[in-house]
N, C-alpha and C positions, 0 to 999 in steps of 0.2 A: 320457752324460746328455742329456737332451730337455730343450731350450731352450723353452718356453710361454709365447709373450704374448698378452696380452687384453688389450681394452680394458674390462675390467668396472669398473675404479673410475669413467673417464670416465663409463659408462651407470650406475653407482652414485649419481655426485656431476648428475647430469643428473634423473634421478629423485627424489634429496633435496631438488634447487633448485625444481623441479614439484610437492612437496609440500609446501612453506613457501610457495608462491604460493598454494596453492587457495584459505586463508582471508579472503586479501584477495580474491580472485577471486569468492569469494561475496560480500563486502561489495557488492563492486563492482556485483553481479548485483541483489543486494535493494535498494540505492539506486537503480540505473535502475529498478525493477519499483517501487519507493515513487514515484517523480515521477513514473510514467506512469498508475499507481492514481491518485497526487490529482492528474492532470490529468482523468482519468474520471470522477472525483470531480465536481471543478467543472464539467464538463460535463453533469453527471447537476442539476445548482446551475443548470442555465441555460435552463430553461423559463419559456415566455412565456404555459402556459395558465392553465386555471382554477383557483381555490383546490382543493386534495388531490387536484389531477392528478400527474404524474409526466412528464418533468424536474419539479422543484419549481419552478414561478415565483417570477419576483425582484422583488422591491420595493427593498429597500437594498441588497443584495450586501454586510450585514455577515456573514451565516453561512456565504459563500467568502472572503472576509477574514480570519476568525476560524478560523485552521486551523494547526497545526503540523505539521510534519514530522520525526521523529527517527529514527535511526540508532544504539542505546543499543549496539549490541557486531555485527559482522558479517553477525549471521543474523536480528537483529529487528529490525523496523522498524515507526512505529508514525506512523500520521494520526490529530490529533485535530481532531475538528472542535467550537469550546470557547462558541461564542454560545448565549446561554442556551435559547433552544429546540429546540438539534440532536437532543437528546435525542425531544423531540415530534414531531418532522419524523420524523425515523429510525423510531419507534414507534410513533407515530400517537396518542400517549394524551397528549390534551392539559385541561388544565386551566379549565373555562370556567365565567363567572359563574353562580350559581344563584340570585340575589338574594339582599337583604336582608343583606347581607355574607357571604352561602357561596359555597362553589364545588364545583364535580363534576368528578368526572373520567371524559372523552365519548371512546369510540373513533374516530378518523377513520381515515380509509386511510392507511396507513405507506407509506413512501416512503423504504430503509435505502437512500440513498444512498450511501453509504462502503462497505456490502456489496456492493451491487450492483455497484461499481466494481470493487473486489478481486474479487467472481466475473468480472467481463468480462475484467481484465487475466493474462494468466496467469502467475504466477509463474516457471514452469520454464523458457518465454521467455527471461528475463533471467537466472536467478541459472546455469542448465545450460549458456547460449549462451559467459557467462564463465569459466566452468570448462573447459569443451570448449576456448575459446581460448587457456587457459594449457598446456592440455595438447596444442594442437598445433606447439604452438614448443617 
C-alpha cells in the first residue's frame, strides 16, 4: 500500500482564512478611499477666487464643516455634505429674489464638488491595494 501525504488541508484552511479576510479588507479599502475622497472634497471647498469660480471660495467654512462621513456595511460609503446650500453649490440652480416677495430660480455654473472629488480619487487605489494585501500573506 502507497503511503500519500499532502499538505492540502494546510493550503485548504490558508485559503478559507484568505477568504473571510477579503470583506474586512474591502471595508478597509473603501474607508481609506472615503477619507481621501472628502479630503478632495474640502480641498475642491478651498478656493480663494471669485463668486462661481471653482475651487468654490470660502467665506464661513460652514459647508466643509457641515459634512459626514459613513461607512453603512463594508462596500458603501457615503459623504454628505448637509449646509443648506450644498445642494446650489453642487448644481448651480440657485434660488434668487425676484421682487416683491417672489423668487426665481437662475442657472449659475455648478461646481459638483463631492463629484469631482470621487472622479479625482480612485477607488480601486484603496479598496484592490487591500485586497491584494490580504491575499499576499
Amino acid at each position: 500500500m502507497i503511503d500519500v501525504q499532502t499538505n492540502a488541508g494546510d493550503v485548504a484552511a490558508k485559503f478559507s482564512a484568505k477568504a473571510e479576510a477579503i470583506p474586512d479588507a474591502v471595508g478597509k479599502g473603501v474607508r481609506s478611499w472615503l477619507l481621501a475622497t472628502e479630503a478632495q472634497a474640502v480641498r475642491n471647498l478651498t478656493g480663494g477666487g471669485a463668486a462661481w469660480t471653482y475651487p468654490v471660495p470660502v467665506r464661513t467654512g460652514n459647508l466643509r464643516g457641515a459634512r459626514t462621513v459613513q461607512q453603512p456595511s463594508p462596500g458603501i460609503g457615503i459623504i454628505q455634505f448637509t449646509a443648506a446650500y450644498a445642494w446650489a453649490i453642487h448644481t448651480g440652480k440657485v434660488t434668487q429674489w425676484a421682487g416683491r416677495g417672489k423668487t426665481r430660480q437662475v442657472q449659475k455654473t455648478a461646481r459638483p464638488f463631492a463629484q469631482d472629488a470621487g472622479d479625482k480619487v480612485p477607488p480601486d487605489k484603496y479598496v484592490i491595494g487591500a485586497v491584494a494585501e490580504v491575499l499576499r500573506t
